[in-house]
PDB file of the backbone (N, CA, C, O) and the ligand in Angstrom, with CONECT records:
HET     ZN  A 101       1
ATOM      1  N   UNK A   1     -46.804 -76.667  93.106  1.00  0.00           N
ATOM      2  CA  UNK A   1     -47.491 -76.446  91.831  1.00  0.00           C
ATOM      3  C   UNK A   1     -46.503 -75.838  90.825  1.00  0.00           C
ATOM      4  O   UNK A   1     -45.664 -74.971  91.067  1.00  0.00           O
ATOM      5  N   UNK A   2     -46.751 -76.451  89.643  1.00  0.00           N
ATOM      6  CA  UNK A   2     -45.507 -75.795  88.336  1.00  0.00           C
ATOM      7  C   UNK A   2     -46.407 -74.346  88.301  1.00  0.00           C
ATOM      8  O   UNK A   2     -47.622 -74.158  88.374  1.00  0.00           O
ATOM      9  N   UNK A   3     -45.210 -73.368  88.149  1.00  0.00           N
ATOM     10  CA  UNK A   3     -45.364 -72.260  87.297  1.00  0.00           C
ATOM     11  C   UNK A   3     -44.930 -72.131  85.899  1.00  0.00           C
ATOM     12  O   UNK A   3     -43.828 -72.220  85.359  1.00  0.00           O
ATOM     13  N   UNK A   4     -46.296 -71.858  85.407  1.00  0.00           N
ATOM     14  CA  UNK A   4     -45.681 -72.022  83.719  1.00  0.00           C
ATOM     15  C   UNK A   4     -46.001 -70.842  82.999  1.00  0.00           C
ATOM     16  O   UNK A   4     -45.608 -70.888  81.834  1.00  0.00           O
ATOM     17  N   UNK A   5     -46.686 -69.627  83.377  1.00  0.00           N
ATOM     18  CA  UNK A   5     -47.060 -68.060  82.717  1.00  0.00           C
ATOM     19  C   UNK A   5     -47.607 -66.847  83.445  1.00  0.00           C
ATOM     20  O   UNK A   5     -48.196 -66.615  84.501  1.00  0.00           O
ATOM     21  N   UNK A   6     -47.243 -66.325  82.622  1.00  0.00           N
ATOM     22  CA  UNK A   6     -47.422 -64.958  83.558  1.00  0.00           C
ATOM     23  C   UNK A   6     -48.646 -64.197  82.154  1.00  0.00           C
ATOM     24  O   UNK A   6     -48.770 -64.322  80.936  1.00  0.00           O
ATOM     25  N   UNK A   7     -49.312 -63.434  83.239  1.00  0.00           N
ATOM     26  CA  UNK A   7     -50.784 -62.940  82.106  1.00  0.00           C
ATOM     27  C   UNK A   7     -50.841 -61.428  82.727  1.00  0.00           C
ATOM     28  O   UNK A   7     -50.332 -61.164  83.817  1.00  0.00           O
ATOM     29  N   UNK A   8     -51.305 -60.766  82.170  1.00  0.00           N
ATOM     30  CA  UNK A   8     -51.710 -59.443  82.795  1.00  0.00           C
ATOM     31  C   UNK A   8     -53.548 -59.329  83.021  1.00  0.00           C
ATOM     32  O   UNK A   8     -54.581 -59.590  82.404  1.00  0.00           O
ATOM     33  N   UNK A   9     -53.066 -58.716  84.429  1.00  0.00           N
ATOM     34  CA  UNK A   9     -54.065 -58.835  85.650  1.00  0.00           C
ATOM     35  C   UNK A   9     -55.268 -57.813  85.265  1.00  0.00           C
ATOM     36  O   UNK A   9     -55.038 -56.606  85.326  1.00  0.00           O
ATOM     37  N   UNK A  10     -56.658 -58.321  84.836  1.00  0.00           N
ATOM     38  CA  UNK A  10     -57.432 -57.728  84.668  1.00  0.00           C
ATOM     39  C   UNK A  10     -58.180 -56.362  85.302  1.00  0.00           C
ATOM     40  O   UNK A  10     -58.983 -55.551  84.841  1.00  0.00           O
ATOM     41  N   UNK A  11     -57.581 -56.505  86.452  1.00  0.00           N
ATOM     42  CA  UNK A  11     -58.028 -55.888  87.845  1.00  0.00           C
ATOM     43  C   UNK A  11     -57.356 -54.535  87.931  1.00  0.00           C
ATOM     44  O   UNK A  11     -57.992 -53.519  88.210  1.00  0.00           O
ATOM     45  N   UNK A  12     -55.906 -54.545  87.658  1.00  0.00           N
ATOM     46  CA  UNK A  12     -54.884 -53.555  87.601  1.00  0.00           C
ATOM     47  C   UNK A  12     -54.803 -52.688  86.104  1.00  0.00           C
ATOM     48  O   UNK A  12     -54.503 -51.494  86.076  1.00  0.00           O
ATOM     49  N   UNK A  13     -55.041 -53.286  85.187  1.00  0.00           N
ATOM     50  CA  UNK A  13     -55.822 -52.613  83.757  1.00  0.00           C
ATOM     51  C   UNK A  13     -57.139 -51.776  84.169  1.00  0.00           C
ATOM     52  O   UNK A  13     -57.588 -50.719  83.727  1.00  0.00           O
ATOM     53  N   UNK A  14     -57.520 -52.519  85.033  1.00  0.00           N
ATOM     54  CA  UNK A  14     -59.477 -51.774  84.997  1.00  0.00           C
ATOM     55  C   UNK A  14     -58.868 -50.080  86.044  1.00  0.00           C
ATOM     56  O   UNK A  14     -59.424 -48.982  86.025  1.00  0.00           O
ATOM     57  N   UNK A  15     -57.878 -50.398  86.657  1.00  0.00           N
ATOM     58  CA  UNK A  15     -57.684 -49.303  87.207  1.00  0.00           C
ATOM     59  C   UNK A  15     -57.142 -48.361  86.965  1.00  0.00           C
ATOM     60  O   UNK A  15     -57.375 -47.189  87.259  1.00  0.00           O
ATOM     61  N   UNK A  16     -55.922 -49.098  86.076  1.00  0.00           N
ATOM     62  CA  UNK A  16     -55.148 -47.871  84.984  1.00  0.00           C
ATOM     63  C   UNK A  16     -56.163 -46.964  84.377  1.00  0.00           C
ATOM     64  O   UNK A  16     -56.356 -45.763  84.562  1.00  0.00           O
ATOM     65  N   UNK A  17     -56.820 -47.909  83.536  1.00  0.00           N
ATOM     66  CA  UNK A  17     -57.897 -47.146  82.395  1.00  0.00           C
ATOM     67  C   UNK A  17     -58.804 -46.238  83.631  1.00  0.00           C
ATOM     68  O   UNK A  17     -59.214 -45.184  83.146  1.00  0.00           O
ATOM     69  N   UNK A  18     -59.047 -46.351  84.541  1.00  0.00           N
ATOM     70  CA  UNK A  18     -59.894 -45.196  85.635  1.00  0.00           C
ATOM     71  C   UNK A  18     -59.296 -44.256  85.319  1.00  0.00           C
ATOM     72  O   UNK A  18     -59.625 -43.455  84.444  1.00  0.00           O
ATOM     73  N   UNK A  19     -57.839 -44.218  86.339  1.00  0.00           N
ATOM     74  CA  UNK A  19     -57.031 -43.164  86.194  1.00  0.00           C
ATOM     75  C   UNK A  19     -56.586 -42.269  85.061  1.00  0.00           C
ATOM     76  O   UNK A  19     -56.665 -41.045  85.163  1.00  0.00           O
ATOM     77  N   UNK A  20     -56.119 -42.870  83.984  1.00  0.00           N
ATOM     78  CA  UNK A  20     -55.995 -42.131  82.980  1.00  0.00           C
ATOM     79  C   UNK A  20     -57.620 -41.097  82.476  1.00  0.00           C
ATOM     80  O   UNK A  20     -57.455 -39.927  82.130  1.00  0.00           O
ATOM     81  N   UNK A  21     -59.244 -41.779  82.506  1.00  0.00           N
ATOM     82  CA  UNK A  21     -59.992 -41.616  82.911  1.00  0.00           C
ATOM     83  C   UNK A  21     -60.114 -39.936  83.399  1.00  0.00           C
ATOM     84  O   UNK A  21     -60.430 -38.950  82.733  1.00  0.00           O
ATOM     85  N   UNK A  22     -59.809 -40.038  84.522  1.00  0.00           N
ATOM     86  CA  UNK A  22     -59.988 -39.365  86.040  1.00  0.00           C
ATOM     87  C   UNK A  22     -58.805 -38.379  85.824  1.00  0.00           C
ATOM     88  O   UNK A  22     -58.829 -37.354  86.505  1.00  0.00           O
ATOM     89  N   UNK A  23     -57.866 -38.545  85.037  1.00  0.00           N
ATOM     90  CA  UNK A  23     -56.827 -37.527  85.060  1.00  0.00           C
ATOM     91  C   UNK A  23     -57.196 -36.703  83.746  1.00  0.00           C
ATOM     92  O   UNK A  23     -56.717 -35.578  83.892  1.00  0.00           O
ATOM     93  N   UNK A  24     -57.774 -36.794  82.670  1.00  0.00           N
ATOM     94  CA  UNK A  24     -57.673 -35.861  81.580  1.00  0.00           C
ATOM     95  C   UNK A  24     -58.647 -34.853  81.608  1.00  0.00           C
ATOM     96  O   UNK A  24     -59.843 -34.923  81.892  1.00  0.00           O
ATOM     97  N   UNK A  25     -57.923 -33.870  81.256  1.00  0.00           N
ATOM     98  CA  UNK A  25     -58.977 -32.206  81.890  1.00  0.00           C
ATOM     99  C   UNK A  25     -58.963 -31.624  82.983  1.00  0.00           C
ATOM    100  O   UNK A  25     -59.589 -30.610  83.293  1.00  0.00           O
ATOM    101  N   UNK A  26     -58.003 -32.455  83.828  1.00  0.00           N
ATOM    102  CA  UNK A  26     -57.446 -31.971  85.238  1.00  0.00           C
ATOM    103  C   UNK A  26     -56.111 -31.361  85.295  1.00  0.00           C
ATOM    104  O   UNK A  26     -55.763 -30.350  85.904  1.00  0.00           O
ATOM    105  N   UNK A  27     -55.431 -32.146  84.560  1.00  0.00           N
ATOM    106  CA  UNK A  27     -54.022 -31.796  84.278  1.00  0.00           C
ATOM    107  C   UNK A  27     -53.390 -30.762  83.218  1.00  0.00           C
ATOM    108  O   UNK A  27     -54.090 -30.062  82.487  1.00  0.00           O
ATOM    109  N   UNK A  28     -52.268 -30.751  83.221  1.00  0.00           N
ATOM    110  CA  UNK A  28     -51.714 -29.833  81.494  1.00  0.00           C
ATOM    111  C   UNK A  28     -51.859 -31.464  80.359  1.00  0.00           C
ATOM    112  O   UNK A  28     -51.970 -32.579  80.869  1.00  0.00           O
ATOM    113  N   UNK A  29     -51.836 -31.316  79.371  1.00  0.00           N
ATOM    114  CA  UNK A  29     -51.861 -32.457  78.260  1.00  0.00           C
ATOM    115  C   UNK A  29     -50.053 -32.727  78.230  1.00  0.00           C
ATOM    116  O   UNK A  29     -49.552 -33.603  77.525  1.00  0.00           O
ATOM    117  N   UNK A  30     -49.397 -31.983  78.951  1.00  0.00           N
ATOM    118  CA  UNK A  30     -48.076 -32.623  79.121  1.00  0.00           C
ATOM    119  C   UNK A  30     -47.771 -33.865  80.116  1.00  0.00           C
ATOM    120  O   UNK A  30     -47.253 -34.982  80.110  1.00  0.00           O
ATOM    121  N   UNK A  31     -48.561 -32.759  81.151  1.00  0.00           N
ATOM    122  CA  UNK A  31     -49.043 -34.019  82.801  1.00  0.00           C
ATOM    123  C   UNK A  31     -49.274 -35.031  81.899  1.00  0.00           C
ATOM    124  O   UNK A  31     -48.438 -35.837  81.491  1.00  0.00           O
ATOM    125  N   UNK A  32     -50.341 -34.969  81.627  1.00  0.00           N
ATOM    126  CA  UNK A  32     -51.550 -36.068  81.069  1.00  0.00           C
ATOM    127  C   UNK A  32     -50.784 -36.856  80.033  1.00  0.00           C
ATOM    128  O   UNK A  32     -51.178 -38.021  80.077  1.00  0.00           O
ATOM    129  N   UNK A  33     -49.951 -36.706  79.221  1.00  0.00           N
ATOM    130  CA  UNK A  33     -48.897 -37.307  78.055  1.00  0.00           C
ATOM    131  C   UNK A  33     -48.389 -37.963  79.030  1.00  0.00           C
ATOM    132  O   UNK A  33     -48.775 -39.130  79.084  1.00  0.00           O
ATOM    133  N   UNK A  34     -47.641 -37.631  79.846  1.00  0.00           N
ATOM    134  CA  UNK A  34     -46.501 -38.618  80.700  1.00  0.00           C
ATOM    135  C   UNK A  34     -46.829 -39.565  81.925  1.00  0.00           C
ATOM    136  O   UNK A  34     -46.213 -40.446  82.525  1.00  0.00           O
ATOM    137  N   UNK A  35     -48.074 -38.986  82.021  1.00  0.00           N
ATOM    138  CA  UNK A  35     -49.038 -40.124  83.313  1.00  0.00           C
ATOM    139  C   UNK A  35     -49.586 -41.458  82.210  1.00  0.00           C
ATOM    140  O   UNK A  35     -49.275 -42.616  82.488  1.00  0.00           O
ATOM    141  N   UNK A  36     -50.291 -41.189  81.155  1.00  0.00           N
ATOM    142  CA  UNK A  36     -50.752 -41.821  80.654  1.00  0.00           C
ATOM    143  C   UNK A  36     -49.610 -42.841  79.749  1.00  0.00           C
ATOM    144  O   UNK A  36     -49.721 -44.059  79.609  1.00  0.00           O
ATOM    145  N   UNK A  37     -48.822 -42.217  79.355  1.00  0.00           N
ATOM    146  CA  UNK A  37     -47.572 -43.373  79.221  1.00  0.00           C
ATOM    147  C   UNK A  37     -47.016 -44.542  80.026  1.00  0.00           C
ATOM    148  O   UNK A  37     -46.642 -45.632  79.591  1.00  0.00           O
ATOM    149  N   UNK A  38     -47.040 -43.943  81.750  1.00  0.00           N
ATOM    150  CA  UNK A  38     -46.612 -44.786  83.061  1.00  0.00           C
ATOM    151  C   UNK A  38     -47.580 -45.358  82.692  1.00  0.00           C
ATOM    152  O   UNK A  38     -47.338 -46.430  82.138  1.00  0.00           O
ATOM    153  N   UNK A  39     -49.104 -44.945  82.811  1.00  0.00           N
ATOM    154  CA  UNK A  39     -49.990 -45.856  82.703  1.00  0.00           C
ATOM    155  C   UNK A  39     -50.323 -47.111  81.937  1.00  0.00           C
ATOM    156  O   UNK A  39     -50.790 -48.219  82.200  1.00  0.00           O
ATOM    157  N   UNK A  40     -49.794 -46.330  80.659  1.00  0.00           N
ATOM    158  CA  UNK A  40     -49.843 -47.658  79.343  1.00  0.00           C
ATOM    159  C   UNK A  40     -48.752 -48.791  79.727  1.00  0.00           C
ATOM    160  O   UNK A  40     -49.122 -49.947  79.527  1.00  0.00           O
ATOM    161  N   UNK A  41     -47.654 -48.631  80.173  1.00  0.00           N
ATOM    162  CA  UNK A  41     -46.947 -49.146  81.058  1.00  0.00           C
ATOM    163  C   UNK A  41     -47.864 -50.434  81.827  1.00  0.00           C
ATOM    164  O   UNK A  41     -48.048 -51.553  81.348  1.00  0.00           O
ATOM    165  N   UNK A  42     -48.289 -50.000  82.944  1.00  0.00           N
ATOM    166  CA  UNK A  42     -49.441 -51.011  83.602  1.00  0.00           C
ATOM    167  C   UNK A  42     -50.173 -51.725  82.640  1.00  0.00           C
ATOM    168  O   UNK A  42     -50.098 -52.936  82.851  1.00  0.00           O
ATOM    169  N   UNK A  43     -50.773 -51.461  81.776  1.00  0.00           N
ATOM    170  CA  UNK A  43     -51.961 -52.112  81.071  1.00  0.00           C
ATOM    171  C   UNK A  43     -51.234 -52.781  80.205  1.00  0.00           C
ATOM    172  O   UNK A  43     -51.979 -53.408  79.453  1.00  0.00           O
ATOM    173  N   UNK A  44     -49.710 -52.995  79.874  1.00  0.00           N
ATOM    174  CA  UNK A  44     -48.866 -54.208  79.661  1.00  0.00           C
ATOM    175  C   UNK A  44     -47.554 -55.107  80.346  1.00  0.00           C
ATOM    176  O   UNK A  44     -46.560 -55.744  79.996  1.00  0.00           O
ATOM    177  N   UNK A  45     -48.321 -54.665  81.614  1.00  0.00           N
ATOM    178  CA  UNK A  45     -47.556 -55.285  82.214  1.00  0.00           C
ATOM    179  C   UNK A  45     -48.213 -56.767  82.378  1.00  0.00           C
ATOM    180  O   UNK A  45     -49.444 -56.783  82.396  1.00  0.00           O
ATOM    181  N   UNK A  46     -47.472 -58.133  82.512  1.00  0.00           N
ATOM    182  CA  UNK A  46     -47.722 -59.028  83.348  1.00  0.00           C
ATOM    183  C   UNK A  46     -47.623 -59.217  84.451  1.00  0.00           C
ATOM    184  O   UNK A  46     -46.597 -59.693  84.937  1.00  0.00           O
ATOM    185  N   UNK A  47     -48.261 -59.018  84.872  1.00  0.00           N
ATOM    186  CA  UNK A  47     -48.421 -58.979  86.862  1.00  0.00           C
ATOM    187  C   UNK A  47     -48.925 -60.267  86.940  1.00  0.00           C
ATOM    188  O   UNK A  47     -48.112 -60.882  87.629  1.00  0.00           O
ATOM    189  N   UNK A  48     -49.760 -60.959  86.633  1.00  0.00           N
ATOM    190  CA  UNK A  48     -50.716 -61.972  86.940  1.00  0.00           C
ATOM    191  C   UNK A  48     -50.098 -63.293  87.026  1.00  0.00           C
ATOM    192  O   UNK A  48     -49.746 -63.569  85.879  1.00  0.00           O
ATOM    193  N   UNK A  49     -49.859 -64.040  87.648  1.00  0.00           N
ATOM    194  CA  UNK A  49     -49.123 -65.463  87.284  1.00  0.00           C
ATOM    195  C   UNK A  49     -49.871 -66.572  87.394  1.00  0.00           C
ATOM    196  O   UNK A  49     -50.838 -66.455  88.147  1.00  0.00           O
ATOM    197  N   UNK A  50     -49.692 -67.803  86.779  1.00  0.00           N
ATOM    198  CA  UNK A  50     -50.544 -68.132  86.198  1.00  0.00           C
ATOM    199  C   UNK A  50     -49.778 -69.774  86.616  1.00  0.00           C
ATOM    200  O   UNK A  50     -49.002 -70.349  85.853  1.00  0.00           O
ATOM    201  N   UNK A  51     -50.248 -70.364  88.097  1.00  0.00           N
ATOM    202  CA  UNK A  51     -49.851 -71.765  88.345  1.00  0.00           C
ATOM    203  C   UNK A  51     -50.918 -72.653  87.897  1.00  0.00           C
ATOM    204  O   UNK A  51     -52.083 -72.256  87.877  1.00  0.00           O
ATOM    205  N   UNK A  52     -50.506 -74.135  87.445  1.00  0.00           N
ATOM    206  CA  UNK A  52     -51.473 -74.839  87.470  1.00  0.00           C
ATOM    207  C   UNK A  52     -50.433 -76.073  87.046  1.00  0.00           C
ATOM    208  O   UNK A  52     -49.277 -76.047  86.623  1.00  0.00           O
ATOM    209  N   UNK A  53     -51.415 -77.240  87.366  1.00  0.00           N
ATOM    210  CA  UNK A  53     -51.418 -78.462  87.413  1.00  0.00           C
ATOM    211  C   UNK A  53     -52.193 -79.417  86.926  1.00  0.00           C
ATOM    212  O   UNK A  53     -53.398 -79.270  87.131  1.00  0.00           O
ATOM    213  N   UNK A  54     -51.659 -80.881  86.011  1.00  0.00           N
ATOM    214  CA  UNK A  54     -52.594 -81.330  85.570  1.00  0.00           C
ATOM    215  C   UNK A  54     -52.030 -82.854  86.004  1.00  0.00           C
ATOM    216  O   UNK A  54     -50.859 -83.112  85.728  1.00  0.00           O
ATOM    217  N   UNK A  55     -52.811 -83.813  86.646  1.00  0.00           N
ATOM    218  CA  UNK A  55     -51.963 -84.959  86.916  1.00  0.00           C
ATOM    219  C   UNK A  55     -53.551 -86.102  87.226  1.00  0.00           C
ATOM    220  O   UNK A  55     -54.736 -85.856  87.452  1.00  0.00           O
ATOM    221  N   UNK A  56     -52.803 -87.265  87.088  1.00  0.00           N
ATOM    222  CA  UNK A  56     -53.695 -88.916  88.076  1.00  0.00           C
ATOM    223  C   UNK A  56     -53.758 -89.180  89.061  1.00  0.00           C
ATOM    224  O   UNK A  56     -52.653 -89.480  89.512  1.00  0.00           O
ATOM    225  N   UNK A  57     -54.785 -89.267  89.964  1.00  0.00           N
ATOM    226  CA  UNK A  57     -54.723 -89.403  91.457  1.00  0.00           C
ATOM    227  C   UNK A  57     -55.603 -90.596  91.115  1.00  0.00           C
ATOM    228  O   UNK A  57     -56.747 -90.543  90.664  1.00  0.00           O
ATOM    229  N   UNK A  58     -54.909 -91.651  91.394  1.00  0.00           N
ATOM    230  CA  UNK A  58     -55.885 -92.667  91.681  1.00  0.00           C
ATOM    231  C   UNK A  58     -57.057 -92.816  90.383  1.00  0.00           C
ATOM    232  O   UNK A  58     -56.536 -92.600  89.289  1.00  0.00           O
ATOM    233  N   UNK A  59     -58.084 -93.045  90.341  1.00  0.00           N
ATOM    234  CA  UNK A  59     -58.863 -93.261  88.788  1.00  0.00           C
ATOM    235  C   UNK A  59     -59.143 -91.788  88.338  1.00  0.00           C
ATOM    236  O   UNK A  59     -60.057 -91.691  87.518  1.00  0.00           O
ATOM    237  N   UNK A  60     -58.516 -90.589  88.727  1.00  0.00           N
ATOM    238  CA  UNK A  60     -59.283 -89.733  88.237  1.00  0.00           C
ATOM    239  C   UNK A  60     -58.003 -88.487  87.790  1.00  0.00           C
ATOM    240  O   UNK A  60     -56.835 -88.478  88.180  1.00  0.00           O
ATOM    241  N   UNK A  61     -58.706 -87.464  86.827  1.00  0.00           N
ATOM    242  CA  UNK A  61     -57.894 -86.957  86.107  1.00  0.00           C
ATOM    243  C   UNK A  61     -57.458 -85.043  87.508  1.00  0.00           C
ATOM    244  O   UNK A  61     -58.437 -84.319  87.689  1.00  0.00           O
ATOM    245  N   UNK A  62     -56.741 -84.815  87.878  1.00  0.00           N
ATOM    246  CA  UNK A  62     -57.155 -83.701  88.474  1.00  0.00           C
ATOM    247  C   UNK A  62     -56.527 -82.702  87.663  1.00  0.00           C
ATOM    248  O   UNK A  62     -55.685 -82.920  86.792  1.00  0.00           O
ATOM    249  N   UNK A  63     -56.957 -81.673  87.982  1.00  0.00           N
ATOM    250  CA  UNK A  63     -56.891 -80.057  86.708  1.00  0.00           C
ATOM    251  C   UNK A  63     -57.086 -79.296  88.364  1.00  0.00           C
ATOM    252  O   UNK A  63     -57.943 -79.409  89.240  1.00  0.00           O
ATOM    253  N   UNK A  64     -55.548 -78.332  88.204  1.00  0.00           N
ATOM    254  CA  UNK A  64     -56.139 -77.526  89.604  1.00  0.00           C
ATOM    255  C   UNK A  64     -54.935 -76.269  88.791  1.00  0.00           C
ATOM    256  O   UNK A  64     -53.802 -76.408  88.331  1.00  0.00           O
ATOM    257  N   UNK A  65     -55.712 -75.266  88.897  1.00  0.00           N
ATOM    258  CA  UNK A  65     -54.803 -73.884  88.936  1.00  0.00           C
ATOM    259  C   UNK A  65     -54.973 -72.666  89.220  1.00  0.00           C
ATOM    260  O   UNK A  65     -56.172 -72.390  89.264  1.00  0.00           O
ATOM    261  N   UNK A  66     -54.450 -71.999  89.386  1.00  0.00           N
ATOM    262  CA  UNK A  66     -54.618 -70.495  90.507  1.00  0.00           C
ATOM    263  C   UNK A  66     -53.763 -69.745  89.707  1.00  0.00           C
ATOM    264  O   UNK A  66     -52.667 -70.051  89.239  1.00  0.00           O
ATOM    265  N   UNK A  67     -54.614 -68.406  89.585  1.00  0.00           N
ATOM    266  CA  UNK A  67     -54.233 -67.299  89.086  1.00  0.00           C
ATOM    267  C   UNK A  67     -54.120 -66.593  89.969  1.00  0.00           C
ATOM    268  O   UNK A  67     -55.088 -66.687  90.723  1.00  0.00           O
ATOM    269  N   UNK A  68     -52.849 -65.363  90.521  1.00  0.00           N
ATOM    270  CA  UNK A  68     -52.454 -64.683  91.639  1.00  0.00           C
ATOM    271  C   UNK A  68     -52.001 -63.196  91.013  1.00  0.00           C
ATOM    272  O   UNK A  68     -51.527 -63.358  89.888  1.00  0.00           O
ATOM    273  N   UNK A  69     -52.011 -62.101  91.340  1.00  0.00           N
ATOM    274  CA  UNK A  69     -51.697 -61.119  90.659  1.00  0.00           C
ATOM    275  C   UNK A  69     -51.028 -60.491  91.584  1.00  0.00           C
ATOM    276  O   UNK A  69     -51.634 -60.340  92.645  1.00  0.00           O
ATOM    277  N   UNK A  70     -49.288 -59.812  91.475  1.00  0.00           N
ATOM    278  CA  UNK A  70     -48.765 -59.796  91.838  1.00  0.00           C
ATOM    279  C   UNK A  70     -48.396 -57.936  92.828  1.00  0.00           C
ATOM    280  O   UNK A  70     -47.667 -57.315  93.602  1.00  0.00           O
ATOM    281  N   UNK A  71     -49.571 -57.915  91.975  1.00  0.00           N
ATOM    282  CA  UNK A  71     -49.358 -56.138  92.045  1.00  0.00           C
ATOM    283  C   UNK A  71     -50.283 -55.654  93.147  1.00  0.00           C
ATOM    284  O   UNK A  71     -49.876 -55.010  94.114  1.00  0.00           O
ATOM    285  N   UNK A  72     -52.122 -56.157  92.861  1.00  0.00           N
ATOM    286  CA  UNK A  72     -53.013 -56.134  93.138  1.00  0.00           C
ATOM    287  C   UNK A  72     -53.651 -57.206  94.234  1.00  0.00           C
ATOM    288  O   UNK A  72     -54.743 -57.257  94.799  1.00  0.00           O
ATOM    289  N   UNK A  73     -52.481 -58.023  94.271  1.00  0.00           N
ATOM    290  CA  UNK A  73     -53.815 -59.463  95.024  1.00  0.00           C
ATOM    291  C   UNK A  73     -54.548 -60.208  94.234  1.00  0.00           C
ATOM    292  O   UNK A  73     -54.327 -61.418  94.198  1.00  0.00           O
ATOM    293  N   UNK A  74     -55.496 -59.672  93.500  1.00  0.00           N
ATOM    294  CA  UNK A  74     -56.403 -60.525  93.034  1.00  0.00           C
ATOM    295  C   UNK A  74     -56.204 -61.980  92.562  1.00  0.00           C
ATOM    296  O   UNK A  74     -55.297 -62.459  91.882  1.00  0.00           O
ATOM    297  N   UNK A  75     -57.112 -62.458  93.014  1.00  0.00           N
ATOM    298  CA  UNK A  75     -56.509 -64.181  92.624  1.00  0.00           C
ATOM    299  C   UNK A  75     -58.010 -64.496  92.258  1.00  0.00           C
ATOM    300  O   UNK A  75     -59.021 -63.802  92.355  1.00  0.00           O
ATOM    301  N   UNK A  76     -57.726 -66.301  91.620  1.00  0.00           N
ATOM    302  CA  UNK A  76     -58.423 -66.968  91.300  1.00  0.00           C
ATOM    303  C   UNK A  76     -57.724 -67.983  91.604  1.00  0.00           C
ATOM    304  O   UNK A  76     -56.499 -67.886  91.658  1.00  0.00           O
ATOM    305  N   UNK A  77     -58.649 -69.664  91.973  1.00  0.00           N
ATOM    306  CA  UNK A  77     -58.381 -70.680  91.898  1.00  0.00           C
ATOM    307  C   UNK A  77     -59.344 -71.761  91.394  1.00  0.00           C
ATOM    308  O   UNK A  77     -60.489 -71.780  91.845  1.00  0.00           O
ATOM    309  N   UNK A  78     -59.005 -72.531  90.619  1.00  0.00           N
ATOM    310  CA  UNK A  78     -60.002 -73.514  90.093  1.00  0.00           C
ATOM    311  C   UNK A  78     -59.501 -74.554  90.209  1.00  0.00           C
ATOM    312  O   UNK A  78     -58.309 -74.705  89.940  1.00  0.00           O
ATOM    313  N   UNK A  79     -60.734 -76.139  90.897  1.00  0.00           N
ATOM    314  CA  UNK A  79     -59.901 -77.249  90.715  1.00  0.00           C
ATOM    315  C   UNK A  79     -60.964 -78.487  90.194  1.00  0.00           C
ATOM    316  O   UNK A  79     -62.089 -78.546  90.690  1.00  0.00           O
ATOM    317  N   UNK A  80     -60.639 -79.210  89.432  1.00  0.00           N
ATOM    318  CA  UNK A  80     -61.893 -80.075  89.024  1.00  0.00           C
ATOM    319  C   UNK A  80     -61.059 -81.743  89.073  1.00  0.00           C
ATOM    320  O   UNK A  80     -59.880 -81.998  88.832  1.00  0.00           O
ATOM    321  N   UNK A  81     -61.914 -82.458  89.381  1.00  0.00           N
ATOM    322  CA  UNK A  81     -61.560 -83.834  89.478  1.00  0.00           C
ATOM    323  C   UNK A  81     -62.773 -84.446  88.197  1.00  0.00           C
ATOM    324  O   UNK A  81     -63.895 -84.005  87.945  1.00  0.00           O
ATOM    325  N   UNK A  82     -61.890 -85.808  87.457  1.00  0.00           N
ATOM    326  CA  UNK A  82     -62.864 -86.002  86.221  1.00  0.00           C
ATOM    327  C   UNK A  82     -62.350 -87.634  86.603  1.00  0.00           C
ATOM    328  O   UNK A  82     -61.222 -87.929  86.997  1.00  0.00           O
ATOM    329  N   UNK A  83     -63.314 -88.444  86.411  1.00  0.00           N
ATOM    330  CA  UNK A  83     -63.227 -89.559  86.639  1.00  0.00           C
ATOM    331  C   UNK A  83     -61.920 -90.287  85.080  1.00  0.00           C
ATOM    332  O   UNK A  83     -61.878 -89.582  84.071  1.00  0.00           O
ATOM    333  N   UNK A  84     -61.539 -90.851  85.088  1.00  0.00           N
ATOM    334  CA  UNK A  84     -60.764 -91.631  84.156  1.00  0.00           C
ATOM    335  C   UNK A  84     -61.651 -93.114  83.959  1.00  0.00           C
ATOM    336  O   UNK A  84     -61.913 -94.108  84.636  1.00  0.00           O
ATOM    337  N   UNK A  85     -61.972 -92.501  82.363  1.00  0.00           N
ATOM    338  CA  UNK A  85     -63.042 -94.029  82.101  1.00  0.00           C
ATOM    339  C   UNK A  85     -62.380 -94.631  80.924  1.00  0.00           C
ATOM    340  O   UNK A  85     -61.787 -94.179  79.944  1.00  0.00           O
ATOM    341  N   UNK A  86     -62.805 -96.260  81.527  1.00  0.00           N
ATOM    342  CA  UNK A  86     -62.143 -97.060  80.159  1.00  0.00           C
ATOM    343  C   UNK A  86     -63.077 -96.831  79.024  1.00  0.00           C
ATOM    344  O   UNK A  86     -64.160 -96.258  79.137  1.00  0.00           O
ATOM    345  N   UNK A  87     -62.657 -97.244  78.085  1.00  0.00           N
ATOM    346  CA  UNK A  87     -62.801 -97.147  76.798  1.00  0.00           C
ATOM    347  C   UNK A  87     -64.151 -98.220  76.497  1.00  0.00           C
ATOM    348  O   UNK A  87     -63.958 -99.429  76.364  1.00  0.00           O
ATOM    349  N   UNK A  88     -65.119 -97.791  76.435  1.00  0.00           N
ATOM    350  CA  UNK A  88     -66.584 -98.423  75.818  1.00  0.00           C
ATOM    351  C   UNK A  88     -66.352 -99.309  74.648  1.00  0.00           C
ATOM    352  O   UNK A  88     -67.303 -99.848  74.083  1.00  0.00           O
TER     353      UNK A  88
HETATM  354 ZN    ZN A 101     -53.745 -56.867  89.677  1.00  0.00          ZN2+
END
């Protein structure tokens, strides 16, 4: 499968934003300044990569691609087959 982008991983954002979350009012606001920076860090990172494929198998159009996140695991895969019709 071509690799053609990299996206940042919804999954690993939802957790940053916890933590930062979960850390303020616990820490000194110095802690909390320099965690939350690493953090902002994560929430632009691209972790997520982003394969897919688009090609003709025989009469039909196939669309297949998988999203994998590199940090976290989280994946997705989608694949759809569409018939190829002549022209009415
Ligand atoms: Zn992730």
């Amino acid at each position: 499968m071509s690799t053609d982008a990299w996206t940042i991983c919804p999954h690993c954002t939802k957790d940053a934003k916890k933590d930062i979350n979960a850390l303020y009012g616990t820490v000194s606001m110095e802690e909390f300044n320099a965690a939350s920076k690493e953090l902002t860090k994560v929430l632009e990172k691209e972790n997520m990569r982003l394969d897919y494929e688009v090609y003709i198998d025989g009469d039909k159009m196939i669309v297949s691609a998988k999203a994998y996140c590199t940090e976290c695991g989280a994946e997705a895969t989608a694949r759809s087959e569409t018939p190829v019709k002549p022209k009415e």
